[in-house]
Every structure is written in C-alpha cells, then in structure tokens.
C-alpha positions in Angstrom: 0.0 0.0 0.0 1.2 3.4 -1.1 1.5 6.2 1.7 0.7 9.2 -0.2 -2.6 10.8 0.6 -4.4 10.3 -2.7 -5.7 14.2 -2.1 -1.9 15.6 -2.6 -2.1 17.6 -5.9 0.9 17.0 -8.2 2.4 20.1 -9.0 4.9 20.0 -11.9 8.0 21.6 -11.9 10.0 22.8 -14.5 12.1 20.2 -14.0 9.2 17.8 -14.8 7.9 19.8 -17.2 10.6 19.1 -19.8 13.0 21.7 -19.0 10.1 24.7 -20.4 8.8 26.8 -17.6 5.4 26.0 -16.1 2.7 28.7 -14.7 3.6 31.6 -13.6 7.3 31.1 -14.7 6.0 31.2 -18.4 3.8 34.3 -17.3 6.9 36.2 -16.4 8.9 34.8 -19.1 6.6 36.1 -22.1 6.0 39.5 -20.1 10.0 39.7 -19.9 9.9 39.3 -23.5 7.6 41.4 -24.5 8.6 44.3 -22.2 12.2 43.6 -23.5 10.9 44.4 -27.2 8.8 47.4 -25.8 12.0 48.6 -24.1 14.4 48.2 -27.5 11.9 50.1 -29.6 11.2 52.7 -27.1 15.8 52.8 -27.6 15.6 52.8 -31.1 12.9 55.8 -31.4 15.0 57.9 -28.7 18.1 56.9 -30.9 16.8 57.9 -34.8 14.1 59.9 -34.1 14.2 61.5 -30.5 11.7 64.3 -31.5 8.7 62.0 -30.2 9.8 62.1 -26.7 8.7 65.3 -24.1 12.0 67.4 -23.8 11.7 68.3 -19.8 14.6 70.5 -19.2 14.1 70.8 -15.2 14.0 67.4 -14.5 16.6 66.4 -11.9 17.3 63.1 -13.5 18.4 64.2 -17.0 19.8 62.7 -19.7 19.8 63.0 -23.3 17.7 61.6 -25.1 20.6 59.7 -27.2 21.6 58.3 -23.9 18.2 57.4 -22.9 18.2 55.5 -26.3 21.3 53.5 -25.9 19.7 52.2 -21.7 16.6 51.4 -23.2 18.0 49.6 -26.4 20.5 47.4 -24.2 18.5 47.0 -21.6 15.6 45.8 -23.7 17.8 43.3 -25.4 19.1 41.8 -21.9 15.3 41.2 -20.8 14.7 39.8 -24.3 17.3 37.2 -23.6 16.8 36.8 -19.7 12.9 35.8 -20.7 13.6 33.4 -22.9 16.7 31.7 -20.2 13.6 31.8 -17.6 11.4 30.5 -20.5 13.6 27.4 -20.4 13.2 26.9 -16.4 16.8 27.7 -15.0 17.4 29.0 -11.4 20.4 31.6 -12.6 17.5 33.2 -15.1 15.0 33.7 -12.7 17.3 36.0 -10.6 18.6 37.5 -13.2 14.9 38.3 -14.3 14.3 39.8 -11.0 17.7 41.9 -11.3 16.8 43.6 -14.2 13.1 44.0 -13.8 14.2 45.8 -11.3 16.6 47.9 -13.6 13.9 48.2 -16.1 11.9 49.6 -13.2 14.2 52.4 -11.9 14.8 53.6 -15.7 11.1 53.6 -16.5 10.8 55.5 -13.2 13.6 58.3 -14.5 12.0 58.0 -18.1 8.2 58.9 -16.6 9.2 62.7 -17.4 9.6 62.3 -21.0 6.8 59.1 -21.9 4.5 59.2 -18.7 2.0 56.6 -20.4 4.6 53.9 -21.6 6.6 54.1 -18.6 4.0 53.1 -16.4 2.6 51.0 -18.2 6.1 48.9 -18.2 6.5 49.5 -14.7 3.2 47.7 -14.1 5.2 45.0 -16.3 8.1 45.0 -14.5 6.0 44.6 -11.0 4.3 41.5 -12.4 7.3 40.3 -13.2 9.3 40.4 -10.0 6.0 39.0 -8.1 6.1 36.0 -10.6 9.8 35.2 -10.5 9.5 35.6 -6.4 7.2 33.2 -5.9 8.5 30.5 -7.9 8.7 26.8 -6.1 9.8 24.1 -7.1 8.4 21.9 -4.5 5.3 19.8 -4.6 3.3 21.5 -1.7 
C-alpha cells in the first residue's frame, strides 16, 4: 500500500515539465519578453528619431535623449534574452529576471518625465514580473 494521501495535488515543476517553464514562470517569461521588445523600440525611437519624446529640461534626472536610447536599447535586449533563459526553467535566469526588472523599473521611473503613459505602463510590467519570479517553487506543496 502506497503512503501518499491520494488528495496531494501533483504540482509540476519545471524540471518535470521538460525543462520549459510552467505557470507563472512562463507568465513572467513572455512578459520579460515582450517588455524587453517594448524597451528596444522605445531605444531605437530615442536613438533615430528623438523628437517623439517630451523634452523636460528641469528634470533632476536628466539625460539625453541619445543616452536614454542607448539604456533602453540594451536593456531591452538583456530582458529579451533573460525571458527566454527563464522561459527554459533555469534558477540563474529567474534571478537574473528579478535583477533587471528591477533595472527596467528604476529607468522607466527616471524616463516617466519624458513618456509618462509607456513608462508606467512597463513599470506595471516589471511589478508583475518580479512578483512572478519571487514566488516560484519548485516543491510539490
């Protein structure tokens, strides 16, 4: 006779899982991704065509828009490729996800002056992010 309760749900892991991500892992992975792309375009229109952003020449955090351009483009690019490292299910990707959603956060934060809308909405991104990666567990409960 088996001595597991029979009630126990089975929760797969990414480990079980195939090596792909499961739940809320995937969640955070495809958000990562898609804020990453939101964050390179938002680069590339501050790098070739910088005219579309709000020019706030009081604001104590500034920058140029050229070098607001360059943070976004890179940055973008790193979440691109940390989404799809948590998308595969490894432990050094998920904090690595959390490290730069964080960045991403802070430089949305400093960028609210010149794109209010965008910035918060990847902010709100960046949140559901962190809270997904943070509660990962890869122990049946």
């Amino acid at each position: 006779m088996s001595t597991e309760s029979p009630s126990r749900p089975v929760v797969r892991t990414s480990e079980s899982a195939g090596g792909l991500g499961s739940g809320l892992t995937l969640f955070a992975a495809a958000m990562m991704i898609v804020a990453g792309i939101w964050h390179a375009l938002a680069g590339l229109a501050a790098l070739f065509r910088d005219e579309v952003y709000v020019f706030t020449p009081d604001y104590i955090y500034s920058f140029d828009l050229t070098a607001w351009g360059w943070i976004h483009l890179l940055l973008g690019i790193a979440v691109v490729i940390a989404g799809f490292a948590v998308m595969r299910g490894a432990m050094w990707a998920r904090v690595l996800g959390i490290a730069l959603a964080c960045l991403s956060l802070i430089a949305n934060f400093l960028f609210i002056p010149h794109y209010p809308v965008w910035s918060l909405v990847i902010i709100a991104l960046d949140v559901a992010v962190i809270w997904a990666l943070a509660t990962y567990r890869s122990d049946p409960v």
